[in-house]
C-alpha positions as CSV (number, residue, x, y, z in Angstrom):
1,X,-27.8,-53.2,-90.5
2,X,-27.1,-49.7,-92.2
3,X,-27.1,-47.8,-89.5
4,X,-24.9,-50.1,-86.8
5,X,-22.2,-50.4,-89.8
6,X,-22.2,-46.5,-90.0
7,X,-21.9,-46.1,-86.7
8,X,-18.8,-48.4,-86.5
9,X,-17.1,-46.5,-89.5
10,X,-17.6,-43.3,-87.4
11,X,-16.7,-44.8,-84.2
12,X,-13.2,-45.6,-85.7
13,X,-12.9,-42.2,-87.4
14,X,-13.4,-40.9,-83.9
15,X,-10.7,-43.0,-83.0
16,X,-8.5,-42.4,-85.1
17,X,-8.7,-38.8,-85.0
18,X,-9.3,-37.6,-81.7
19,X,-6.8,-37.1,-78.9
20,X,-8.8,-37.8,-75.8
21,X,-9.8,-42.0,-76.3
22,X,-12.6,-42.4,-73.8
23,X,-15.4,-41.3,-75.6
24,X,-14.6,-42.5,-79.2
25,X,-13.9,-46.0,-77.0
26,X,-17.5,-46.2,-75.6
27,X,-18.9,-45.5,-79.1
28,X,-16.8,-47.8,-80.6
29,X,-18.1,-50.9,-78.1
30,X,-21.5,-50.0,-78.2
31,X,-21.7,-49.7,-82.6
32,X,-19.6,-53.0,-82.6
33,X,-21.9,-55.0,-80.1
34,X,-24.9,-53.5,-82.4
35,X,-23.7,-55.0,-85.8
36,X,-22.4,-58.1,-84.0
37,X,-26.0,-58.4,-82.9
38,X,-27.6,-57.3,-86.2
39,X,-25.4,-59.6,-88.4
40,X,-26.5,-62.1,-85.7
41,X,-23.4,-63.2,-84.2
42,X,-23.9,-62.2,-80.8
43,X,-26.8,-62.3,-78.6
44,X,-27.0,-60.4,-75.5
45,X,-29.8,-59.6,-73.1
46,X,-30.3,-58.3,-69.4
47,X,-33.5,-59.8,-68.9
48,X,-36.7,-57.4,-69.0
49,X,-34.0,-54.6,-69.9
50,X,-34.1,-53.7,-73.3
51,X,-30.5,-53.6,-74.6
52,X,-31.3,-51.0,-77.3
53,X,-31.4,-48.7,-74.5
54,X,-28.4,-49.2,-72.9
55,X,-26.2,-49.2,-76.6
56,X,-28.1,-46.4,-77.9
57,X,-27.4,-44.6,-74.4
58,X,-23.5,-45.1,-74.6
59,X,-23.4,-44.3,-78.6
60,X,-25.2,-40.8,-77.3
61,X,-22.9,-40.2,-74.7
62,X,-19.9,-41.1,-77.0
63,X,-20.9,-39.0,-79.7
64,X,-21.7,-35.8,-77.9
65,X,-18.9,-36.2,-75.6
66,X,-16.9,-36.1,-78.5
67,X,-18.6,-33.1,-80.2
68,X,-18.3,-31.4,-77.3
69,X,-14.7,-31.4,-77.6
70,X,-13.9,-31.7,-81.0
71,X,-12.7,-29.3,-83.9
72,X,-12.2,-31.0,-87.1
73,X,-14.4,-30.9,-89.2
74,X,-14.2,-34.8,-90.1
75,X,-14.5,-35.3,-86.3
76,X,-17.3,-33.3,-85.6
77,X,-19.0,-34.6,-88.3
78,X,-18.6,-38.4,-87.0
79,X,-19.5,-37.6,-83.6
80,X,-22.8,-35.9,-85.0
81,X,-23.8,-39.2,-86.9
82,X,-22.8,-41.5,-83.7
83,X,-24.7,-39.0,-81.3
84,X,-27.9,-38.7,-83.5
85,X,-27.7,-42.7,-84.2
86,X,-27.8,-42.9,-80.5
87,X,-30.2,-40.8,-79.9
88,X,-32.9,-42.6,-82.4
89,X,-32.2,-45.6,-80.9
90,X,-32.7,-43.8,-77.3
91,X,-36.0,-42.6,-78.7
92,X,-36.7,-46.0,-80.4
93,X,-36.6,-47.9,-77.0
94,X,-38.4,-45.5,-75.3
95,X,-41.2,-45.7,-77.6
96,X,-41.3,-42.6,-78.6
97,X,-42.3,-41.1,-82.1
98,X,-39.9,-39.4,-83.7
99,X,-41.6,-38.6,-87.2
């Protein structure tokens, strides 16, 4: 549940501080389905489709579309915890090892 919540507190400081809102938008969906399904609120599934995959794919694409763009330091810093939170969870549904 750690790592949903942080995600969500970066998602909105990408929100909040970055001009474009598309990418900061995406992040901000996918972290908030995550902790809704983590605090056990929601429960989603596509069938044999592993969710994870699909959240951890937007909060990738958020955060690095943000980075990509960004200059702040607070902003860049955000969009660095989204994209690698995304990217673990990428890596997580895949299967693969990370350490």
């Amino acid at each position: 549940m750690l790592m949903p919540g942080l995600a969500v507190a970066c998602s909105i400081v990408l929100l909040l501080q970055h001009r474009v809102r598309l990418f900061p938008v995406i992040a901000l969906v996918a972290s908030g389905l995550e902790l809704l399904m983590s605090l056990g609120v929601l429960h989603l599934s596509f069938g044999s489709f592993p969710l994870l995959l699909v959240l951890g794919a937007a909060l990738a694409i958020g955060g690095i579309g943000v980075y990509l763009k960004a200059s702040a330091k607070p902003v860049v810093s955000a969009a660095t915890i989204v994209a690698l939170i995304g990217l673990m969870q990428l890596a997580s549904a895949l299967h693969l090892r990370v350490l």
